[in-house]
Structure formats: C-alpha cells, structure tokens
N, C-alpha and C positions, 0 to 999 in steps of 0.2 A: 964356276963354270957358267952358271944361269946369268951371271951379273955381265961377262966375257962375252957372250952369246946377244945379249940383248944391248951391249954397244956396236956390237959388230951389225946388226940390223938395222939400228938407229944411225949409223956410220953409212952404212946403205943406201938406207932412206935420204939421207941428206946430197947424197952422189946423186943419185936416180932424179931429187926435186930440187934443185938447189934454189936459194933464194934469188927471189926474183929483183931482176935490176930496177923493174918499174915499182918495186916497193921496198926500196933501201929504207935504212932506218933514221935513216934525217927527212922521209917525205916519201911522196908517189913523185915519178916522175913521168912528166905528160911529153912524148915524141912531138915534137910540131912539122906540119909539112903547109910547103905552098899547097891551096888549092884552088882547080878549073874548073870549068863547068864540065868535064872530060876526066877531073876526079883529081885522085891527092900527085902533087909534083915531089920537086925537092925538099928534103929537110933543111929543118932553120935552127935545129937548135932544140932546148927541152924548156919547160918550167915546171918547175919542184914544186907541188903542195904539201904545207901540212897546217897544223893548227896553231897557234899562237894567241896569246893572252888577248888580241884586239880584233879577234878573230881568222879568218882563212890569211894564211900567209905563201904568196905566190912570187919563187926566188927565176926569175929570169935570166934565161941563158939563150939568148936569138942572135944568131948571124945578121951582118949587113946587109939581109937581100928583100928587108920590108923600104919602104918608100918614107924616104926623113918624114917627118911632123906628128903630127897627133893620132892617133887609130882607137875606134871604136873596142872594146875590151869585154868578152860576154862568156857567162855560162852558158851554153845551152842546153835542154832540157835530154836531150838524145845524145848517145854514144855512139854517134856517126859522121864519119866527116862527105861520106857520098855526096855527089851530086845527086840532085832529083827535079823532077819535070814543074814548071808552073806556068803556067798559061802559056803551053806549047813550045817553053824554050828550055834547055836543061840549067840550073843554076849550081853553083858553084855554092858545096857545105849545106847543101838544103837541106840533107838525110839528120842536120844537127837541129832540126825544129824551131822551136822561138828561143827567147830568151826562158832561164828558168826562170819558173813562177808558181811554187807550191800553192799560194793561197788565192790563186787567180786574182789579183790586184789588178794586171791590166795597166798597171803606171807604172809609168818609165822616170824616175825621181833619181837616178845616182846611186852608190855603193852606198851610201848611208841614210837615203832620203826618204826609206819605208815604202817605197812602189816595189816593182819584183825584185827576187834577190839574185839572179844575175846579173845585174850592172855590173862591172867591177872597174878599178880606177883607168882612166885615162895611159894609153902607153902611148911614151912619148920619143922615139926611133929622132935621135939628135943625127946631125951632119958635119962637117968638116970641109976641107978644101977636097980630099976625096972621094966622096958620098957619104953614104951613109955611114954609121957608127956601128958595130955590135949593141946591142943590148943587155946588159949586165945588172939590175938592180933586181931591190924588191918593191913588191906591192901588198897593200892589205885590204882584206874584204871584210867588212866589218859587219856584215849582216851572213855571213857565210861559216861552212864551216867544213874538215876534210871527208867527213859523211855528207852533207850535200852533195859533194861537187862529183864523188866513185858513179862511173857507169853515163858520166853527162861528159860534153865537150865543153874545149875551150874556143873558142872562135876569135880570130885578129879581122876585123876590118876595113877597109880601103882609105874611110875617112876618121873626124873626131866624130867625139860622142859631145853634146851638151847636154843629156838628161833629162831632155824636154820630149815630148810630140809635135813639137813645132818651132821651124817652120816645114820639117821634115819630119815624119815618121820613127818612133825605138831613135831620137839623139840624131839622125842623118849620117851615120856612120857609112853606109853603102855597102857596094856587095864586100861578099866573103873570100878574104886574101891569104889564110893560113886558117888550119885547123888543128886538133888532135884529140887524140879520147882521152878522158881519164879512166885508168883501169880500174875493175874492180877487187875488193879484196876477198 
C-alpha cells in the first residue's frame, strides 16, 4: 500500500514538473531570436550545449534569416538578451554584457588562444543561388564548458570575428544580430 501510494505521488510529481525541454538529456537547449535595439524579434532556431571530451559542444540549428558569411560567435557574461542604453542610443543585446571572462584577461585571443573564454569558433552562415543556407553543424569550445556557459547568453554578430583588438575592438564583429540565454539548471 505504502509502496502504491508513494508511486502514485511520484507519478504526480512528474505531471505537475515535467521535464523541461530546455534541459533534454542530449544538452541544454539555447531558444535563439533576432535582436533590435527595440528588443528580441523572431526566432532562428536553437543551439544545443553540452559537454564533450574537447570541451563545450555547441550543435546548431539556425534558420536562413542571419546574413551569408562569417559572424562573430560569444559567451556573454549576462543571461539577457535586452536592449539597454549607451551613450544616449539603445543597443541591441546590451543587457548580455561583455564577452565572458572569469579571470579578467581583458584579451581577445580566440576559442583556444587563453585570452577570455567567450570566444567561441567562427560561425560561418554559407549561401546558394537562393540566399542563405540554414545552419546545421557543430562547433567546439575548448576552453569552455556546460557549467560556464548555465545563466550566460549566446550572442550571434553582424560581422567575423578575427580574435584580435585590432584593427577594431573584441575581433570587429559589430553590433548584436541574435541572442538567447542559456537556462539555468
């Protein structure tokens, strides 16, 4: 009767919480949407984190409504994709902060390059005789990991990234074109 009684609650329990979609059991998965200085637009699609032997493994799944060619690719330190104010204008993904950077490095060297550990690889949005392509691969972060990244955003960029501060500032990636949080667990 006791044993009956206490699957019937556990049965329950499982109705009332059910497992959450953002934390399937192959990863987290990160909602991506376009975003304006006016705040988040349309969804693009998801990317899956989870862990993997060479570190952070990020499985992409983006619609064809980023812009062909290379785009800038970042943790950022905040779980916001908001707009917020900077010298009198609102920007677009602000509320997501800088790039992360636990040990305050302050350099911008690449996913592997020991400057901060939000770099992440290059995403590279191919084209066709129709436009754009969907996005379909993976990526890895090798200085990353699925505890880093719970509670931070993913941010997509306008431009590439070269991993430098120069001739532009964080790679010259430009403003911020998509966003999304990673949940926490």
């Amino acid at each position: 009767m006791l044993r009956a009684s206490l699957l019937a609650a556990g049965a329950a329990l499982l109705i009332a919480h059910p497992i959450s979609q953002a934390h399937a059991s192959d990863g987290v998965v990160v909602p991506m949407t376009l975003v304006s200085s006016k705040g988040a637009g349309a969804g693009i699609g998801t990317v899956t984190l989870r862990d993997g032997p060479s570190g952070l493994v990020l499985k992409l799944d983006l619609t064809e409504d980023l812009a062909p060619g290379p785009h800038g690719f970042h943790l950022h330190e905040n779980g916001s994709c908001a707009p917020a104010e900077k010298d009198g204008a609102m920007v677009a993904a602000l509320g997501a902060g800088g790039h992360y950077d636990p040990a305050g490095t302050g350099m911008h060297r690449g996913p592997a390059g020991g400057g901060h550990k939000g770099d992440l690889p290059i995403l590279q949005v191919s084209i066709d005789e129709d436009g754009s392509l969907p996005v379909k691969h993976g990526l890895v972060a090798p200085q990353l990991t699925l505890a880093d990244a719970l509670g931070r955003s993913l941010v997509i960029h306008a431009l590439g990234d070269n991993f430098r501060d120069e001739p532009a500032p964080l790679g010259g990636g430009g403003a911020r074109v998509a966003c999304g949080v990673v949940p926490t667990q």
